[in-house]
C-alpha positions in Angstrom: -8.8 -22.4 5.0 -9.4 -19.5 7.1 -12.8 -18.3 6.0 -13.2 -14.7 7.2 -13.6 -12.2 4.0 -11.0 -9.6 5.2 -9.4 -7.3 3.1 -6.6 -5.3 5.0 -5.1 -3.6 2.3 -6.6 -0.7 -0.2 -6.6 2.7 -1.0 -9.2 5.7 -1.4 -8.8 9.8 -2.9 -6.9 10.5 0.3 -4.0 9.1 -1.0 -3.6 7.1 -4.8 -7.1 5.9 -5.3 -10.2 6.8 -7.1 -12.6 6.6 -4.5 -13.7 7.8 -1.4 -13.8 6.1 1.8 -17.1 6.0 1.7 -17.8 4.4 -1.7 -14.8 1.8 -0.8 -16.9 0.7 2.1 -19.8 -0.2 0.7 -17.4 -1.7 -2.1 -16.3 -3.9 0.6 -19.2 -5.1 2.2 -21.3 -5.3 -1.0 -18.4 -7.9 -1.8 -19.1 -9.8 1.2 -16.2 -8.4 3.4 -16.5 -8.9 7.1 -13.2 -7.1 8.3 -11.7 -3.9 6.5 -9.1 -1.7 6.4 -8.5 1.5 4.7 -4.4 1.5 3.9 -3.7 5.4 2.3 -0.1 6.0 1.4 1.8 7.7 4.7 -1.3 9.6 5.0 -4.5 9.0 7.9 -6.7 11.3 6.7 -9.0 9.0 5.5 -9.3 7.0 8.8 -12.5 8.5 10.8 -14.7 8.7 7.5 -13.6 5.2 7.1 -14.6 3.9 10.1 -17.7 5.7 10.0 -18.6 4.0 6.7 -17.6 0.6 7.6 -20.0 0.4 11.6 -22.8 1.8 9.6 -22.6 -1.1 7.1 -21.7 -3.4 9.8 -18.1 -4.2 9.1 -15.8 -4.5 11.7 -12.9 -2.1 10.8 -9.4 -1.8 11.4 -7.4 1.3 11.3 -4.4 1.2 8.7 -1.6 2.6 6.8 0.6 1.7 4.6 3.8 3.6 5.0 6.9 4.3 2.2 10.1 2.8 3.2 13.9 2.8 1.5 15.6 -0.4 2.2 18.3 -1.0 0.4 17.6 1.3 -2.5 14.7 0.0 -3.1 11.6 1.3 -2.2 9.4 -1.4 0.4 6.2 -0.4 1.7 5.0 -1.6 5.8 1.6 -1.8 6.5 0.4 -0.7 10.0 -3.0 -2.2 11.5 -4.6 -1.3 14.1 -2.7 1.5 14.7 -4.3 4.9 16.2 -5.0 7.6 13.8 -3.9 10.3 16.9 -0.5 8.9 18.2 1.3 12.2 17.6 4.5 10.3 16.4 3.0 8.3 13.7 1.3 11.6 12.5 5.0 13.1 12.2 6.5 10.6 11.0 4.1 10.1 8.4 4.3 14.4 7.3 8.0 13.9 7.2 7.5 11.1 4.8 5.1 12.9 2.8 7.2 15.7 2.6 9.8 16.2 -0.5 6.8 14.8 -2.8 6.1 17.8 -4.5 9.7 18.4 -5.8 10.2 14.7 -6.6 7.5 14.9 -8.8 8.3 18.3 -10.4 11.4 16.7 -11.0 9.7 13.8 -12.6 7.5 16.2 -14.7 11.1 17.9 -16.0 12.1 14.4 -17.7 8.5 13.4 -18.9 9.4 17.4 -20.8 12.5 16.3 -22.5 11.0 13.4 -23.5 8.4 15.0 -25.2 5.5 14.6 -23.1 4.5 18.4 -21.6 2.2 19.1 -18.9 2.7 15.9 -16.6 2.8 17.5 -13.2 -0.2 19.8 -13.7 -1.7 16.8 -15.8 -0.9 14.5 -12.6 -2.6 16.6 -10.6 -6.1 16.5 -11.9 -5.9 13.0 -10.5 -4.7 14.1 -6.9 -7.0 14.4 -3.8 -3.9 15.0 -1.4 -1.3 17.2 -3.3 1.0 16.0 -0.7 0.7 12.7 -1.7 1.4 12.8 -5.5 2.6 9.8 -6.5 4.0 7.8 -9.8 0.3 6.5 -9.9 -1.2 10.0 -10.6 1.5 10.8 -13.3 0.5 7.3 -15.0 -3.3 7.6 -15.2 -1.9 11.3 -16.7 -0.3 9.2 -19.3 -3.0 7.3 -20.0 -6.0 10.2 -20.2 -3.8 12.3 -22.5 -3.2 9.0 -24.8 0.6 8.4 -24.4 0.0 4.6 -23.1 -3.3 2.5 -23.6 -3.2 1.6 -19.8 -1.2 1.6 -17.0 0.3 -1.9 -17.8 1.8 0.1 -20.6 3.3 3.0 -18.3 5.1 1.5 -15.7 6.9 -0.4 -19.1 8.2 2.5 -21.0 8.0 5.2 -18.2 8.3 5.9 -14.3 10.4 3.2 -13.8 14.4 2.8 -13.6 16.4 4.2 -16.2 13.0 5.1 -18.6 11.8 8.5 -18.3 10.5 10.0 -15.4 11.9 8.0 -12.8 12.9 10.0 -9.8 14.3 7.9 -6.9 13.3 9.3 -3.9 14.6 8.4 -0.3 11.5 7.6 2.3 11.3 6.2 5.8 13.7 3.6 7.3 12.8 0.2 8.3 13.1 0.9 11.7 11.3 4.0 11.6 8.2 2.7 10.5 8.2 -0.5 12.3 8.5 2.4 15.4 5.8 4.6 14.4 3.5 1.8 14.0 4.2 0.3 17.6 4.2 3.4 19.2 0.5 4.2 18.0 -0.1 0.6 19.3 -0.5 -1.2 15.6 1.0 -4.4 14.3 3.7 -3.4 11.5 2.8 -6.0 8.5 5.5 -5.9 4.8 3.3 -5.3 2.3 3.1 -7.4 -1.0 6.6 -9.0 -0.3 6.2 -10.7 -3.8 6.7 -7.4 -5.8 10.2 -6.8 -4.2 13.5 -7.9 -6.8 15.6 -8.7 -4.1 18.8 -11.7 -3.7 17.1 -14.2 -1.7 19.8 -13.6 0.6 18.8 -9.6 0.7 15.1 -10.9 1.3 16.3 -12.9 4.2 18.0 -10.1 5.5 14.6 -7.9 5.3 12.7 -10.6 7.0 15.5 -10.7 10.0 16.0 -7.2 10.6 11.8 -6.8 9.9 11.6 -9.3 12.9 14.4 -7.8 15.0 12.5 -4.5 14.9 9.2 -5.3 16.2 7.5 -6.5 13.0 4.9 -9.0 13.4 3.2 -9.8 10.1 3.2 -10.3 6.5 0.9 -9.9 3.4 0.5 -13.7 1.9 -2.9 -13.5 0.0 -2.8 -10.0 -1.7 -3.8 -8.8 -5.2 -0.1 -9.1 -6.9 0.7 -12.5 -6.1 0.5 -15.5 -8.1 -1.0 -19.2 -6.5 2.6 -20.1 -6.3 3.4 -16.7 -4.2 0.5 -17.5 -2.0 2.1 -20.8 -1.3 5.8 -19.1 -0.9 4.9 -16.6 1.8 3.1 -18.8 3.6 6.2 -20.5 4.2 8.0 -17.3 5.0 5.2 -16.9 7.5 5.6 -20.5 9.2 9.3 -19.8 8.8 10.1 -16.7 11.1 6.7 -16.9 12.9 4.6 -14.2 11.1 1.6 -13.5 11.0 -0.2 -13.7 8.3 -2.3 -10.7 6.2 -4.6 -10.4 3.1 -5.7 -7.8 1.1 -6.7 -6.3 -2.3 -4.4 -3.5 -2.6 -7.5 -2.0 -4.4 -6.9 1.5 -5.8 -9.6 1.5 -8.2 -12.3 -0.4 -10.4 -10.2 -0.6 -13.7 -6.9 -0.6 -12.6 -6.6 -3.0 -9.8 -5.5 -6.7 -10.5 -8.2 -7.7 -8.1 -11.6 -6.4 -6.3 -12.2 -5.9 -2.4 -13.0 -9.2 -1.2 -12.3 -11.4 -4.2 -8.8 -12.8 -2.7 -8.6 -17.0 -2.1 -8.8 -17.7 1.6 -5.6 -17.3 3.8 -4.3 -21.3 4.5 -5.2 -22.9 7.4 -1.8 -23.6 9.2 -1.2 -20.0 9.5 -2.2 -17.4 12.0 -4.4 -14.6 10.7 -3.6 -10.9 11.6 -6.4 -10.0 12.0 -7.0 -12.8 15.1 -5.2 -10.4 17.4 -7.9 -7.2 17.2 -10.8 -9.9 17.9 
C-alpha cells in the first residue's frame, strides 16, 4: 500500500464547509496528514490562508479546487491540483461558474415555500461564508436547524433532490472547460468521487474517454463516499485508461462528513499516486 497520509479533497467556510482553513489544517495534521489540499467549490479564496496554515504546521500543501461540471445532465464535479490560485483564466472561469447561484437558490427557496417550509433562502444563508457560493448543502443544514429533517441523511431523501422539493437543476461548466481551466493554471484535472455518479456503464465509459481525450489525468479512488468494493472498482478504472490515482476525505465538517481528514485506507500499491508528480 502506498503509505503517505494525503488527503486531497475537503472543504472550509469559503465555500460549503464549517470551518476555516485554518482550523482544517490543523485538523489535518493533527490526524497525521503529511500532504493536503484545500478543494472549495469553483471558488480559491481560501487558497493563500491555506497554505499558510498547512507550512506552519509542516504539511506539504497542494493548491486545489474542485470545480462544478454538467455532463450529461447530470451534475460531475473535477478536481484541480496543483493548480495556481492567480492564472487569470481559472479565476474567470470559476466567477462564471459561480455566477447564476443566487437565483438558483431563490428559486429553490420558492418550492421549499409551496411546500410549506418558509424562510429557506434567508435560513440557508446563516450557514453561508461566500454568498456566491450557496449551495444545496447550506439549504439542508437549514432544514435540519429549523427541525424539518433530523440530519442531512434525511434531507437529500425527501428534499433537494430530483422531482422532491426544492430541486433546481442548474447548468455549470463543461467537461472541457474545466479540464482547460485546470491545465492552463498548470494543475492536474482529477474526477472527483466517480462512485457517486448514476451513470450507464456505457455513459461512464464515455466520461472516462472524453475525461482522457481532454487533458485529464487522474481520478479519486480512496475518498470518503466509496465503499471497500468501490476502492477496488476504480482502481481498476485507474489501471484501465492510465489514471492517476487520488484520495481524499471530501471533509466539509465534523458531524456531517462520512469520514475525517486523514482517516481514508491507503491508496493500493499497483497504482500511481497523484500526488507523486508535485514531489
Amino acid at each position: 500500500m502506498h503509505t503517505i497520509n494525503a488527503d486531497l479533497h475537503c472543504h472550509s467556510v469559503v465555500s460549503d464547509g464549517t470551518l476555516t482553513p485554518e482550523v482544517l489544517a490543523q485538523r489535518a495534521h493533527s490526524n497525521g496528514v503529511e500532504i493536503w489540499s484545500l478543494t472549495d467549490h469553483d471558488e480559491l479564496g481560501g487558497q493563500e490562508r491555506a497554505q499558510k496554515a498547512a507550512q506552519d504546521l509542516g504539511m506539504r500543501y497542494i493548491s486545489g479546487v474542485e470545480i462544478s461540471v454538467t455532463w450529461c445532465q447530470q451534475t460531475v464535479h473535477i478536481v484541480g491540483l496543483g493548480i495556481d490560485p492567480q492564472n487569470p483564466e481559472l479565476l474567470e472561469g470559476l466567477y462564471q461558474t459561480r455566477n447564476g447561484r443566487t437565483n438558483r437558490a431563490k428559486a429553490m427557496s420558492d418550492q421549499l415555500d409551496q411546500a410549506g417550509i418558509k424562510g429557506a433562502y434567508e435560513g440557508a444563508l446563516q450557514f453561508v461564508g461566500n454568498p456566491e457560493l450557496i449551495s444545496r448543502t447550506h439549504f439542508a443544514r437549514f432544514l435540519v436547524e429549523s427541525g424539518v429533517c433530523k440530519d442531512t441523511n434525511e434531507v437529500f431523501a425527501n428534499y433537494l433532490v430530483d422531482g422532491k422539493p426544492g430541486f433546481v437543476a442548474h447548468e455549470w461548466a463543461s467537461l472541457a472547460n474545466a479540464v482547460g481551466w485546470i491545465k492552463s493554471a498548470g494543475g492536474v484535472a482529477v474526477i472527483a468521487h466517480p462512485g457517486r455518479y448514476r451513470y450507464t456503464s456505457l455513459q461512464l465509459t464515455q466520461l472516462y474517454e472524453q475525461f482522457k481525450d481532454l487533458g485529464g489525468e487522474g481520478i479519486e479512488v480512496v475518498t470518503g463516499s466509496h465503499s471497500s468494493s468501490e476502492y477496488q472498482t476504480f482502481a481498476k478504472v485507474a489501471l484501465q485508461y492510465g489514471f492517476m490515482a487520488s484520495r481524499g476525505s471530501d471533509f466539509h465538517d465534523p458531524i456531517e462528513s462520512h469520514v475525517d481528514l486523514g482517516q481514508l485506507p491507503d491508496l493500493p500499491t499497483q497504482l500511481r499516486p497523484v500526488w507523486s508528480v508535485f514531489q
